[in-house]
Backbone of each chain as ProteinMPNN parsed JSONL, in Angstrom:
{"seq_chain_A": "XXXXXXXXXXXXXXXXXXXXXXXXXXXXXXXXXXXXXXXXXXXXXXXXXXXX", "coords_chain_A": {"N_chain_A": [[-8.432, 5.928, 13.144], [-6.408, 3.998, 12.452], [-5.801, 4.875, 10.217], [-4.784, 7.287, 10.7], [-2.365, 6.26, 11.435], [-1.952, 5.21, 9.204], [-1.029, 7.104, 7.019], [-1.365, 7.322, 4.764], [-0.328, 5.207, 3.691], [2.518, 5.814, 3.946], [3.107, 5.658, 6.578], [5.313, 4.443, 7.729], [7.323, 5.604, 7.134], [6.804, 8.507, 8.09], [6.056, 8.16, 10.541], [8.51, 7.868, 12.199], [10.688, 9.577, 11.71], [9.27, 11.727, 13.489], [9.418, 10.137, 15.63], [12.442, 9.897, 16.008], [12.741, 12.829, 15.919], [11.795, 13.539, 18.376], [13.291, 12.12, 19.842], [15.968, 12.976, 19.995], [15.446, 15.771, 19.847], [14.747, 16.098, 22.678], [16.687, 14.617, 24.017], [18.945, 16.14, 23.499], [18.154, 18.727, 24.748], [17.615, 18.235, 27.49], [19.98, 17.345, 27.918], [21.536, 19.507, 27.678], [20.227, 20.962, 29.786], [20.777, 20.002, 32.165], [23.798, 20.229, 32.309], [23.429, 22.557, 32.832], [22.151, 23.257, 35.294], [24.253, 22.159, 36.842], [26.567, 23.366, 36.522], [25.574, 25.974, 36.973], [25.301, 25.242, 40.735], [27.916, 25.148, 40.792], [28.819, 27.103, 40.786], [27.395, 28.363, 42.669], [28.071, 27.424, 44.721], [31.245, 27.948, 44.66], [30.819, 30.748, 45.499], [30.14, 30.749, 47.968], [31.906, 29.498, 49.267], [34.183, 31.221, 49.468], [33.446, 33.42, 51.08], [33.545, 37.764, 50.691]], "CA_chain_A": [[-7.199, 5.787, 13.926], [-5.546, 2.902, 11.882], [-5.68, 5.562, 9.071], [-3.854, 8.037, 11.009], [-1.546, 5.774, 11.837], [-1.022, 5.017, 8.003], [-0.616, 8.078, 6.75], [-1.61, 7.294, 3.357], [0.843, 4.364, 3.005], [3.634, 5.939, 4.476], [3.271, 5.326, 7.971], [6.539, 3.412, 8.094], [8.314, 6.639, 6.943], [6.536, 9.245, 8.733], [6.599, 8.384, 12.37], [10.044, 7.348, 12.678], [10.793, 10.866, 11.51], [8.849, 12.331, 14.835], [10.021, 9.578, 16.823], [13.445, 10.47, 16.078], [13.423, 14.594, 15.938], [11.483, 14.108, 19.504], [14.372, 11.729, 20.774], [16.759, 13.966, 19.794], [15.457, 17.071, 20.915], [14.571, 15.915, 24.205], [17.936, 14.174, 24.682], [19.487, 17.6, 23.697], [17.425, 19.243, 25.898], [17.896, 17.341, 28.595], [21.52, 17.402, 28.351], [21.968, 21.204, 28.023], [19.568, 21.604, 31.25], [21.242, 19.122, 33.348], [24.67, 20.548, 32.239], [23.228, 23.793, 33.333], [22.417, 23.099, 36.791], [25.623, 21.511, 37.442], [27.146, 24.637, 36.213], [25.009, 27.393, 38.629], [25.248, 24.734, 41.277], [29.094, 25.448, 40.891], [29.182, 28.571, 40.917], [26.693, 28.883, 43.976], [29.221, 26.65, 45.754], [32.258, 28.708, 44.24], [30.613, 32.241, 45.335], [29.504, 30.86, 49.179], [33.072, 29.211, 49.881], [34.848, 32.678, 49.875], [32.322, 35.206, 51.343], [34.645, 38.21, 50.811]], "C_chain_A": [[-6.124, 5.075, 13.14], [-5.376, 4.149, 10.313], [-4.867, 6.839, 9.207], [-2.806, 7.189, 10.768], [-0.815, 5.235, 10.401], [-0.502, 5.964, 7.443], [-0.707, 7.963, 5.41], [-0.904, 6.355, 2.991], [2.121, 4.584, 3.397], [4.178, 5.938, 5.618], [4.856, 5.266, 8.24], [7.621, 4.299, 7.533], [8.201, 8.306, 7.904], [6.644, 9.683, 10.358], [7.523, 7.675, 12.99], [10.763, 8.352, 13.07], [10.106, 11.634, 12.57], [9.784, 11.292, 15.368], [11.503, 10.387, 16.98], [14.236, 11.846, 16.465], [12.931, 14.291, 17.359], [12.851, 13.594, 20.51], [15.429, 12.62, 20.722], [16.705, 15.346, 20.349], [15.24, 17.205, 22.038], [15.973, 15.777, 24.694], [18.893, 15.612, 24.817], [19.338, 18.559, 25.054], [17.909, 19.302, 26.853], [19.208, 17.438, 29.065], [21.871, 18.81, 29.04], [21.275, 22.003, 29.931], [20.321, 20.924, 32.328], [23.216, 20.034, 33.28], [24.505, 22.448, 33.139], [22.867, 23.992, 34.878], [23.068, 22.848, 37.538], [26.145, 22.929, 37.584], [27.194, 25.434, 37.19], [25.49, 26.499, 40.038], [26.924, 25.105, 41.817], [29.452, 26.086, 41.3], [28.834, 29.193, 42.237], [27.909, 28.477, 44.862], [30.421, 27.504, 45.541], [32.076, 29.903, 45.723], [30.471, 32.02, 46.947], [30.761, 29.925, 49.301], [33.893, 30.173, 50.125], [34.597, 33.87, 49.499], [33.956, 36.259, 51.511], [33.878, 39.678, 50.709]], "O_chain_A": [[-4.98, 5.53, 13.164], [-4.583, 3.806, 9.436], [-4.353, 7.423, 8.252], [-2.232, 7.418, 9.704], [0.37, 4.92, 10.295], [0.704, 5.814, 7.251], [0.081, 8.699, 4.815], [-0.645, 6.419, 1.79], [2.933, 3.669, 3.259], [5.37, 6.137, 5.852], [5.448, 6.079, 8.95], [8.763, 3.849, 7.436], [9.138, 9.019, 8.264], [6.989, 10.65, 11.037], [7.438, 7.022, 14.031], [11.364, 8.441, 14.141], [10.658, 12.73, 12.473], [10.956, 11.623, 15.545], [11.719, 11.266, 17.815], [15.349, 12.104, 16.923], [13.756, 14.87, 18.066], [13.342, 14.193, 21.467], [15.729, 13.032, 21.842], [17.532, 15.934, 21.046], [15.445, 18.279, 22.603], [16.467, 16.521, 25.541], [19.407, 16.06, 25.843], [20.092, 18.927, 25.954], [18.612, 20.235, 27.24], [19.571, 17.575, 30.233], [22.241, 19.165, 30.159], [21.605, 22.886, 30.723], [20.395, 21.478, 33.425], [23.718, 20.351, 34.359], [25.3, 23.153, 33.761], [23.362, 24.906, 35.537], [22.913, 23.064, 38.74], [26.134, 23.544, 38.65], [28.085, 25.71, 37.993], [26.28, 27.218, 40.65], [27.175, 25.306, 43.006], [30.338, 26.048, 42.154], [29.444, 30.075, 42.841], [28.552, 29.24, 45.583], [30.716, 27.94, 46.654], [32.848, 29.963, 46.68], [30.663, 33.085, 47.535], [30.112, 28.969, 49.725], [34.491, 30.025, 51.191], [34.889, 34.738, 48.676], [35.008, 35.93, 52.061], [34.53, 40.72, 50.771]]}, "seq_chain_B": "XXXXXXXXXXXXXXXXXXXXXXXXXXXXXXXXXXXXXXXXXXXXXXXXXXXXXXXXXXXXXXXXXXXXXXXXXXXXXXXXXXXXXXXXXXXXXXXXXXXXXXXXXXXXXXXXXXXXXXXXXXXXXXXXXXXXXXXXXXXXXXXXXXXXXXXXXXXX", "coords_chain_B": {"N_chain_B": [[26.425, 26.043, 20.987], [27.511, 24.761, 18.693], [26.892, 21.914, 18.79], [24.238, 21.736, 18.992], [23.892, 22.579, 16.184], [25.092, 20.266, 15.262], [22.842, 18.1, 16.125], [19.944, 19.091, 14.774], [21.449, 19.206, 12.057], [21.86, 16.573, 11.372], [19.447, 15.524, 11.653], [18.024, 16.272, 10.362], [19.511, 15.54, 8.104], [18.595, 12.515, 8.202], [15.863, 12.417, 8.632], [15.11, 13.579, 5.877], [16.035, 11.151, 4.688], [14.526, 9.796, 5.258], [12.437, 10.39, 3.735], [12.949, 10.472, 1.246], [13.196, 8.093, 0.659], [10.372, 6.91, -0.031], [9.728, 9.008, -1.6], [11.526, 9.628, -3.918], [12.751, 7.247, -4.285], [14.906, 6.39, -2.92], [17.274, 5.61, -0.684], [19.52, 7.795, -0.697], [21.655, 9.703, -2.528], [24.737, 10.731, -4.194], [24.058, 13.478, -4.155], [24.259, 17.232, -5.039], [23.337, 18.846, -3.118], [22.828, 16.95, -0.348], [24.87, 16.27, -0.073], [26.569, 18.445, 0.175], [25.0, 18.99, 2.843], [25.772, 17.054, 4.325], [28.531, 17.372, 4.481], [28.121, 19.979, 6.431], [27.58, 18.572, 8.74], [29.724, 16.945, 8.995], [31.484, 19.398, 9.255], [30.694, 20.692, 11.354], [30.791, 18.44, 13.793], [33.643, 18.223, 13.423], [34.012, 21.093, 14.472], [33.235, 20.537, 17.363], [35.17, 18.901, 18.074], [37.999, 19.667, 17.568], [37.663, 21.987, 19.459], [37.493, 20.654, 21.525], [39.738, 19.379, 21.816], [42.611, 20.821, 22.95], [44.475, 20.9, 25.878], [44.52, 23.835, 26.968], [41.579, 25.877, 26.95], [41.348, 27.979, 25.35], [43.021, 27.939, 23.051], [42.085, 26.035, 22.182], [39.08, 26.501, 21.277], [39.666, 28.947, 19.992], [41.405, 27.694, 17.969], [38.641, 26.368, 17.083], [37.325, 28.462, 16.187], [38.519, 29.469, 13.753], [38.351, 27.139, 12.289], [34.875, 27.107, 11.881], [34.705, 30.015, 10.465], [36.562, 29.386, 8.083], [34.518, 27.1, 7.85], [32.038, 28.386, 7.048], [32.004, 29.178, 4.544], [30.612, 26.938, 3.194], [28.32, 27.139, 3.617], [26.639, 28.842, 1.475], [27.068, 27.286, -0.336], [25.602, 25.255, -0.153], [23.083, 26.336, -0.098], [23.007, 27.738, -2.717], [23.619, 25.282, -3.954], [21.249, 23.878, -5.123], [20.75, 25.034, -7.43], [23.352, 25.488, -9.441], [24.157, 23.142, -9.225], [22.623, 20.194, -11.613], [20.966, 18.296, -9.854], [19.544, 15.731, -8.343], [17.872, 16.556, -5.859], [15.497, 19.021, -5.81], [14.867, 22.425, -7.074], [14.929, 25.727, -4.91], [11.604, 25.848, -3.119], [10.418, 27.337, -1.653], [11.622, 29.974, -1.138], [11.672, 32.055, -3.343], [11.288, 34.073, -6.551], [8.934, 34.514, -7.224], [5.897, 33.708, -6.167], [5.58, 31.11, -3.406], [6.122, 27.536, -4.01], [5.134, 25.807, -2.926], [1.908, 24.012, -2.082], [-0.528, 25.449, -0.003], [-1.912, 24.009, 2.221], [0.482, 22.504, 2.909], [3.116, 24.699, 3.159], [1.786, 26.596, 5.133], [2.109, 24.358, 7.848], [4.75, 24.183, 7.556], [5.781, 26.674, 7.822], [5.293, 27.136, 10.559], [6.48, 25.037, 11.675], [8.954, 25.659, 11.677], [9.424, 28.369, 12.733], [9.212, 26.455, 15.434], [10.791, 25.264, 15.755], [12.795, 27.335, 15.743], [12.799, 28.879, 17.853], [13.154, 26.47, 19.969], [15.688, 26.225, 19.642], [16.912, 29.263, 19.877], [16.085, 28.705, 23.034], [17.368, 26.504, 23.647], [20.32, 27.549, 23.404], [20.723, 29.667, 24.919], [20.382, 28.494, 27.375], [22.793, 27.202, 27.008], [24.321, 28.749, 27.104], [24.545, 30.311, 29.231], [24.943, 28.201, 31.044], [28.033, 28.029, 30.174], [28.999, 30.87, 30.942], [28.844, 30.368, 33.643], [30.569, 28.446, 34.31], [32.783, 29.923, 33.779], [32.89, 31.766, 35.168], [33.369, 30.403, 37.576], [35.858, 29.124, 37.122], [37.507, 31.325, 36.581], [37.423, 32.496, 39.411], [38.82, 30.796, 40.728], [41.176, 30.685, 39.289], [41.663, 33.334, 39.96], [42.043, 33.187, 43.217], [43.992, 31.089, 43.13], [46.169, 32.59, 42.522], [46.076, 34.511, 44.118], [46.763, 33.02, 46.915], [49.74, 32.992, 46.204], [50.527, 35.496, 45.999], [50.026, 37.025, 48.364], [49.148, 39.596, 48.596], [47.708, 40.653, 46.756], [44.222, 41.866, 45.764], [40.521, 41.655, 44.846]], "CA_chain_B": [[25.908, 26.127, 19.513], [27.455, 23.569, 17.739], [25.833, 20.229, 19.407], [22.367, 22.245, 18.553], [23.86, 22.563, 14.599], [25.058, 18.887, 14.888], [21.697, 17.315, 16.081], [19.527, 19.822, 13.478], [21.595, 18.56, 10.995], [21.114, 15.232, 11.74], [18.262, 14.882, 12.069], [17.67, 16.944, 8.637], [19.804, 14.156, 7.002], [18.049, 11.471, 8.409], [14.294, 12.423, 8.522], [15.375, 13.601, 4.45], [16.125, 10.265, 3.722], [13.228, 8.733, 5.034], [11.173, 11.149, 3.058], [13.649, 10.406, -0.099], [12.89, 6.454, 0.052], [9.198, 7.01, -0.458], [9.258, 10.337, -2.757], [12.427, 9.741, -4.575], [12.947, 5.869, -4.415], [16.576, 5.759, -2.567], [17.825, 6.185, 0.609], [20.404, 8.748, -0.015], [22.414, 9.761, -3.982], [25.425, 12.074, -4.015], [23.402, 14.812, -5.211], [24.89, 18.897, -4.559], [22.714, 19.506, -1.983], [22.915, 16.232, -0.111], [26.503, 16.02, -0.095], [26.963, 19.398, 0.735], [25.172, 19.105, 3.941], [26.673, 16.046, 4.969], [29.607, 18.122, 4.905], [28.118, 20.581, 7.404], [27.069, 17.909, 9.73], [30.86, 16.644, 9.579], [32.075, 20.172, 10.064], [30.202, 20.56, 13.151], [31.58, 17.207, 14.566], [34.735, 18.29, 13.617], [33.978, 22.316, 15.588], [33.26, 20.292, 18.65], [36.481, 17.654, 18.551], [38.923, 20.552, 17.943], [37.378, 22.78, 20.645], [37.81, 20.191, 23.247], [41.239, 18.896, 21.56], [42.935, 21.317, 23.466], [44.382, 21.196, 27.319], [44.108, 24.952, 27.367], [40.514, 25.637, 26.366], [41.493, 28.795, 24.877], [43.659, 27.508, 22.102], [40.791, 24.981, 21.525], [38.392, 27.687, 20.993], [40.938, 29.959, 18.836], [41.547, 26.854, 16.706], [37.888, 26.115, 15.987], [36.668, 29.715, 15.222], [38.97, 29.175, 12.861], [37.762, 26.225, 11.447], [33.993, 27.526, 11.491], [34.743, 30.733, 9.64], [36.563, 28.489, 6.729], [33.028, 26.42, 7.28], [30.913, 29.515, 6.52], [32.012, 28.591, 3.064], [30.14, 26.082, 2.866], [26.501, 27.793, 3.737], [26.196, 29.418, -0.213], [27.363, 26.427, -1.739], [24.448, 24.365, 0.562], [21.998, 27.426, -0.54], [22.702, 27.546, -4.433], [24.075, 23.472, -4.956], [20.346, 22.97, -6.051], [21.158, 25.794, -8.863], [24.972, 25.89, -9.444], [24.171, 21.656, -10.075], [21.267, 20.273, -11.551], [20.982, 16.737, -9.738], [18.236, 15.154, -7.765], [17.535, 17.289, -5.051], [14.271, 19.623, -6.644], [15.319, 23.993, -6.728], [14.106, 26.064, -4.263], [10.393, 26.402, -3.355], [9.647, 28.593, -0.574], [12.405, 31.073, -1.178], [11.457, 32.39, -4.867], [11.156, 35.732, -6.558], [7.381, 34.509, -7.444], [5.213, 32.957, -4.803], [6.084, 30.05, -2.694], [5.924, 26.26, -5.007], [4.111, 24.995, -2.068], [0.489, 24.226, -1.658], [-0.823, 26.378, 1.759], [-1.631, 23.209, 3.276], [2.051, 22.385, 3.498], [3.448, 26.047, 3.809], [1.55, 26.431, 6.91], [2.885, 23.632, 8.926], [6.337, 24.085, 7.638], [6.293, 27.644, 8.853], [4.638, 27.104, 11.896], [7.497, 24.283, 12.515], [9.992, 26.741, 10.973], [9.519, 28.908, 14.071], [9.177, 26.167, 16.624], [12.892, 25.398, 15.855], [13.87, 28.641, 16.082], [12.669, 29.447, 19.452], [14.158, 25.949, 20.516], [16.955, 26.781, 19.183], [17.137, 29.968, 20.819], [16.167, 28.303, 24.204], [18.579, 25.982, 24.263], [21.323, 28.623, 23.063], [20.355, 30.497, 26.208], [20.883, 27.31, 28.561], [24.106, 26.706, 27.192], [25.298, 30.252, 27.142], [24.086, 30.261, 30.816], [26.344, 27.138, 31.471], [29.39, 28.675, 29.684], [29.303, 31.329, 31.86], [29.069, 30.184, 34.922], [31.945, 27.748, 34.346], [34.517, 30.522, 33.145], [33.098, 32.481, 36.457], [33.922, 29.448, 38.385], [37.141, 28.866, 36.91], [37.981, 32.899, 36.897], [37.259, 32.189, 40.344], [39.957, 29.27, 40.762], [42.636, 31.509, 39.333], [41.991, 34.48, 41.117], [42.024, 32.326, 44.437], [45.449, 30.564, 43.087], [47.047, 34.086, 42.65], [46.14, 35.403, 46.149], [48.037, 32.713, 47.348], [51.168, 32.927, 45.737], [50.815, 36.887, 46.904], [48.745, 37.851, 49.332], [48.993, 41.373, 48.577], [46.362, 40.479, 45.656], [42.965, 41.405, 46.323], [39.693, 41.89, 44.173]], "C_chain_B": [[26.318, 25.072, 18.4], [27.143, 22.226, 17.933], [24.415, 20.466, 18.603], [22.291, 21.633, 16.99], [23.427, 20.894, 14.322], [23.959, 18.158, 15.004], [20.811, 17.959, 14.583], [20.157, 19.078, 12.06], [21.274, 16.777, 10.531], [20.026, 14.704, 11.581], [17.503, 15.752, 10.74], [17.888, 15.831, 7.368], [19.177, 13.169, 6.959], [16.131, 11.386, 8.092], [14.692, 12.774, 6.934], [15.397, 12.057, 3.842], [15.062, 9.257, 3.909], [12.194, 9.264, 4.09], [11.62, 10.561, 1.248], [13.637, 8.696, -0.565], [11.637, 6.634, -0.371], [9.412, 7.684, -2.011], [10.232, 10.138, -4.262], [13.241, 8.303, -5.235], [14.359, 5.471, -3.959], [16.631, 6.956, -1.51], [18.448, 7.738, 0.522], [21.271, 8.873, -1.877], [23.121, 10.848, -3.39], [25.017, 13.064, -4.753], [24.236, 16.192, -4.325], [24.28, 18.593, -3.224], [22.961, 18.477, -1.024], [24.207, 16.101, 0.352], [27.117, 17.481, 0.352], [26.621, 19.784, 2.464], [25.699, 18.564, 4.6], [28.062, 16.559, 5.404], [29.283, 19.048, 6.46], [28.078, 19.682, 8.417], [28.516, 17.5, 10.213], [31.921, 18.103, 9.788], [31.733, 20.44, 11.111], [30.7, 19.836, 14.119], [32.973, 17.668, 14.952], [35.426, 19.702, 14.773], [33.876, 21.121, 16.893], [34.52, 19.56, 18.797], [37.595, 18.555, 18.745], [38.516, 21.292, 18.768], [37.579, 21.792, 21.605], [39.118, 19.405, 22.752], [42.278, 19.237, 22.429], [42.959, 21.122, 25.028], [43.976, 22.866, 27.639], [42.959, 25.798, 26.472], [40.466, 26.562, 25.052], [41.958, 28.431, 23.638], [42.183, 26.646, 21.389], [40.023, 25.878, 20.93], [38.729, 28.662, 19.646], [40.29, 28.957, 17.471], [40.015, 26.43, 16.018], [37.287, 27.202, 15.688], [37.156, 29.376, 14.074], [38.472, 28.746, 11.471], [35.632, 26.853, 10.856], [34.204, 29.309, 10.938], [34.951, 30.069, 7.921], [35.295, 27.56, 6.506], [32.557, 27.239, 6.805], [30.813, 29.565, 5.256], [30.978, 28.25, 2.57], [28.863, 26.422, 2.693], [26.142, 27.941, 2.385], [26.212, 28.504, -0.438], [26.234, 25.679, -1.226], [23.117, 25.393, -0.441], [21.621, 27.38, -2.105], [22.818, 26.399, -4.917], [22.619, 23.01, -5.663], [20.192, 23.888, -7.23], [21.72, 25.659, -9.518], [24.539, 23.83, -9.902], [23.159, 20.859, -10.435], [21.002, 19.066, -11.331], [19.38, 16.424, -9.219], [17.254, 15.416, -7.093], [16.091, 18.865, -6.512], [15.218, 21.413, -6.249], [14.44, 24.244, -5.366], [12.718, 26.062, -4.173], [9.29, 26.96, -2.226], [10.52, 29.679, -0.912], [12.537, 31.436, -2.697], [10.957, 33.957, -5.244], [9.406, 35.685, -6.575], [6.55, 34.086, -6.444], [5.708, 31.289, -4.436], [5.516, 28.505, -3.896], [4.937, 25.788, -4.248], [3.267, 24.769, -1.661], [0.721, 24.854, 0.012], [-0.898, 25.19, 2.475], [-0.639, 22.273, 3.377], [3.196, 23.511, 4.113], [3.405, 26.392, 5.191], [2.282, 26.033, 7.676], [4.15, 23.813, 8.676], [6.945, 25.512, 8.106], [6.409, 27.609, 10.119], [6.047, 26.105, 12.912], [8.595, 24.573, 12.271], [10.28, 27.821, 12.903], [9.513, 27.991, 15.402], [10.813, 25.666, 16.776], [13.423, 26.341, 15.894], [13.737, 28.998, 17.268], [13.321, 28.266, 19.992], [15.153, 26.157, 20.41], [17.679, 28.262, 20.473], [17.34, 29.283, 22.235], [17.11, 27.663, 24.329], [19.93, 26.46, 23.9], [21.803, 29.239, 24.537], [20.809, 29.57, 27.355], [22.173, 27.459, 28.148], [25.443, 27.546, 27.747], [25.289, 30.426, 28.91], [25.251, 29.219, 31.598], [27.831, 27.581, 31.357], [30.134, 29.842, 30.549], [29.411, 31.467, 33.376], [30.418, 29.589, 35.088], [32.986, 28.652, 33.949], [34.327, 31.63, 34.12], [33.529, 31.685, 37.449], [35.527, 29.026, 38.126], [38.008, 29.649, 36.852], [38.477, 32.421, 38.503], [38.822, 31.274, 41.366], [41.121, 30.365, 40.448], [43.321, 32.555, 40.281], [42.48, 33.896, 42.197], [43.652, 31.734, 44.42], [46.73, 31.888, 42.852], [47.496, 34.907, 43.685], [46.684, 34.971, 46.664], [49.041, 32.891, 47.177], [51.321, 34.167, 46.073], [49.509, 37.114, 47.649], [48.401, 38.766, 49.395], [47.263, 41.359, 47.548], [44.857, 40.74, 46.101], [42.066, 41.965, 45.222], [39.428, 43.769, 44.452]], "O_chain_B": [[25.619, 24.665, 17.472], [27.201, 21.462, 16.97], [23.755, 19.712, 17.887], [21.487, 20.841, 16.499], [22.476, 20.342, 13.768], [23.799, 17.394, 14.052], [20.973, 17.424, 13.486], [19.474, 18.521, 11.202], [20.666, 16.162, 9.655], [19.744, 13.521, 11.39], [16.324, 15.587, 10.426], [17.233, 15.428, 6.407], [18.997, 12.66, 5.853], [15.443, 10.539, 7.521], [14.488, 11.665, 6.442], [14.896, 11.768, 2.755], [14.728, 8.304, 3.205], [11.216, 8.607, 3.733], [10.831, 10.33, 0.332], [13.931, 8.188, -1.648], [11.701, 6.474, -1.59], [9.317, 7.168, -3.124], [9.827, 10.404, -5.394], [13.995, 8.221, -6.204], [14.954, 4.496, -4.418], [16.361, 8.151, -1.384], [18.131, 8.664, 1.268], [21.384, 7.753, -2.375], [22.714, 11.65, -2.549], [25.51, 13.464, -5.808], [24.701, 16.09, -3.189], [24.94, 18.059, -2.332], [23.706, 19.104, -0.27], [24.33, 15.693, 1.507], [28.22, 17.489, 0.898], [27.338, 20.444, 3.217], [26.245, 19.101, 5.564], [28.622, 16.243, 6.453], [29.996, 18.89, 7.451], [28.781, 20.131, 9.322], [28.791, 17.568, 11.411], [32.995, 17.98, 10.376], [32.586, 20.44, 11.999], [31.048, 20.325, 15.194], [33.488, 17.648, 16.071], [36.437, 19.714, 15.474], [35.01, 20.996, 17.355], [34.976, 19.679, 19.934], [38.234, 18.482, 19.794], [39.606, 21.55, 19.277], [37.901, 22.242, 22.705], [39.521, 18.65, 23.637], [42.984, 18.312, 22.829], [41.888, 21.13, 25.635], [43.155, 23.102, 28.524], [43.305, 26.34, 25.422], [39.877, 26.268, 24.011], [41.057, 28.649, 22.829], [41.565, 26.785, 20.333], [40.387, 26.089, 19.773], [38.081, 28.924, 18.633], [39.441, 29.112, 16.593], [39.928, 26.185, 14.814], [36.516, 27.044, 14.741], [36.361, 28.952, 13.235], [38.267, 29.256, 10.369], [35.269, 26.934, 9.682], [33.203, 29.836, 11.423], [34.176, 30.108, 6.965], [34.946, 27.224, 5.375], [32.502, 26.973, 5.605], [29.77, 29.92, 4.706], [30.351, 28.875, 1.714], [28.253, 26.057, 1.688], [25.278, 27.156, 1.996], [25.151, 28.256, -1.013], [25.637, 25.291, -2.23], [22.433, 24.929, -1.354], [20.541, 27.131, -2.641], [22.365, 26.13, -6.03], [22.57, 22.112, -6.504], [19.432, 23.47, -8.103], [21.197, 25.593, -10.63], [24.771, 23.468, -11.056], [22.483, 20.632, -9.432], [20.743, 18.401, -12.334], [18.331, 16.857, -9.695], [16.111, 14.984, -7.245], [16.174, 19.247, -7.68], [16.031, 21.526, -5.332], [13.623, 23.487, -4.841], [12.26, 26.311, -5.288], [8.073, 26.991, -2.044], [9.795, 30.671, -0.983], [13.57, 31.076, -3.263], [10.424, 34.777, -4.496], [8.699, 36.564, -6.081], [7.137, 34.538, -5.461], [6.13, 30.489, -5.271], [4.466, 28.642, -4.523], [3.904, 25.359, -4.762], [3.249, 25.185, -0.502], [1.638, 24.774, 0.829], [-0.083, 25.072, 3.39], [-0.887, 21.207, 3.94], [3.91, 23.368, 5.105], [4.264, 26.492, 6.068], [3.083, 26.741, 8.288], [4.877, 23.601, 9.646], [8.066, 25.683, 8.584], [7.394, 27.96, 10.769], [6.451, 26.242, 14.066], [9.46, 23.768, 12.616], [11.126, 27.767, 13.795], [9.768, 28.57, 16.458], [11.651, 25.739, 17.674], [14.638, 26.354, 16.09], [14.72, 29.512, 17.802], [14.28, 28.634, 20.67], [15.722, 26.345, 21.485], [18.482, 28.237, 21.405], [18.479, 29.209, 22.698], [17.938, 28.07, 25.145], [20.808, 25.629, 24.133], [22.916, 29.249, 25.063], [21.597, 29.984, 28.205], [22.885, 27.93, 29.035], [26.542, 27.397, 28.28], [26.301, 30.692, 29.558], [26.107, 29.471, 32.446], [28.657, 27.503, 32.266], [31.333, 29.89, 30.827], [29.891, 32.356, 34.079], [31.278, 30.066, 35.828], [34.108, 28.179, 33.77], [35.217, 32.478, 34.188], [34.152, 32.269, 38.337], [36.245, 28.635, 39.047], [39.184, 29.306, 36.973], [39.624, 32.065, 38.775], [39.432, 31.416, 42.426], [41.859, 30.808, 41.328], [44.374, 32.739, 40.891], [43.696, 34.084, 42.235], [44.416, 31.849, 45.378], [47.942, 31.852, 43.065], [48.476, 35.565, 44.035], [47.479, 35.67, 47.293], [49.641, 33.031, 48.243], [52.424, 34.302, 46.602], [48.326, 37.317, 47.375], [47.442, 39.098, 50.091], [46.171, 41.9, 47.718], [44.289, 39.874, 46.766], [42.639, 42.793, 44.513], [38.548, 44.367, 43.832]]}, "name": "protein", "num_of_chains": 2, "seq": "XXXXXXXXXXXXXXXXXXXXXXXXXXXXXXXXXXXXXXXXXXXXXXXXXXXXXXXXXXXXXXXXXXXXXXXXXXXXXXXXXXXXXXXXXXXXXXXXXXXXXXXXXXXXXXXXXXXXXXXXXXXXXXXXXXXXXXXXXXXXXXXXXXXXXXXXXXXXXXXXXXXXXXXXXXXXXXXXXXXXXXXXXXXXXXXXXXXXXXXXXXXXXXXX"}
């Protein structure tokens, strides 16, 4: 475990580099989906205020 | 699409330079390649600031196609700078006329995580594009609606 966790010595370069791409692509993520429900959410509301 | 570039790049520069203190012994040298992406990362910044610069989104838009066509430049010179200059950064060594530089058990995983960024990628392409259009049917929406008033004759 402690030998995973070194990585041969480079530990302290290696899983910063995950930490980071996962914060990042989550936060991305995250954004684009939340921006995207707002969006439809809009639109639903748009499309059912003037039934036509 | 360009938030996606800007993180990607980012996070190319950054996980690079943690790899480049170990392998290479320094944070970060103005080497070609290095310095050339840094560029992309600040044309990206700069596609998103002029696209929302603009009150009328359109103009915004206009003005940064613009700007990312004159980026597209930049792609070759990112592609060949470890040819075209011979600094720090190592040549290619997956993309070669002879077989790949790279032992298999690195190849592997770097394909394998080669494609899992491309399908994110895609996916969150797809969300955004999804967003984009709803908001310019919602805001279609808004005009039409402000037109009908001003004549009433107007109808879909």
């Amino acid at each position: 475990m402690s030998a995973l966790l070194d990585m041969g010595g480079y530990g302290a370069f290696v899983w910063p580099s995950y930490a980071l791409a996962l914060a990042v692509l989550t936060g991305l993520a995250w954004s684009s989906w939340r921006a995207r429900r707002r969006a439809r959410a809009a639109l639903d509301a748009a499309e059912r205020g003037e039934p036509r | 699409m360009a938030p996606i570039g800007a993180c990607f790049t980012a996070l190319c520069l950054i996980t690079g330079s943690l790899w480049g203190k170990p392998m290479w012994g320094t944070w970060w040298v103005w080497d070609a390649r290095l310095t050339s992406v840094l560029l992309l990362f600040f044309l990206y910044l700069g596609y998103m600031a002029l696209a929302n610069a603009f009150e009328d989104e359109g103009r915004g838009t206009r003005a940064a196609a613009i700007l990312a066509i004159v980026g597209a430049i930049n792609l070759p010179v990112i592609k060949f700078s470890v040819d075209w200059w011979n600094t720090l950064h190592q040549p290619a060594s997956v993309t070669r006329l002879d077989a790949p530089a790279i032992h298999p058990a690195m190849l592997t995983p770097l394909l394998i995580m080669a494609a899992a960024f491309l399908t994110y990628f895609i996916t969150i392409l797809l969300w955004r594009m999804e967003t984009a259009l709803a908001e310019r049917r919602v805001a279609a929406r808004r005009a039409l609606a402000e037109a009908g008033a001003a004549t009433p004759v107007m109808r879909r």
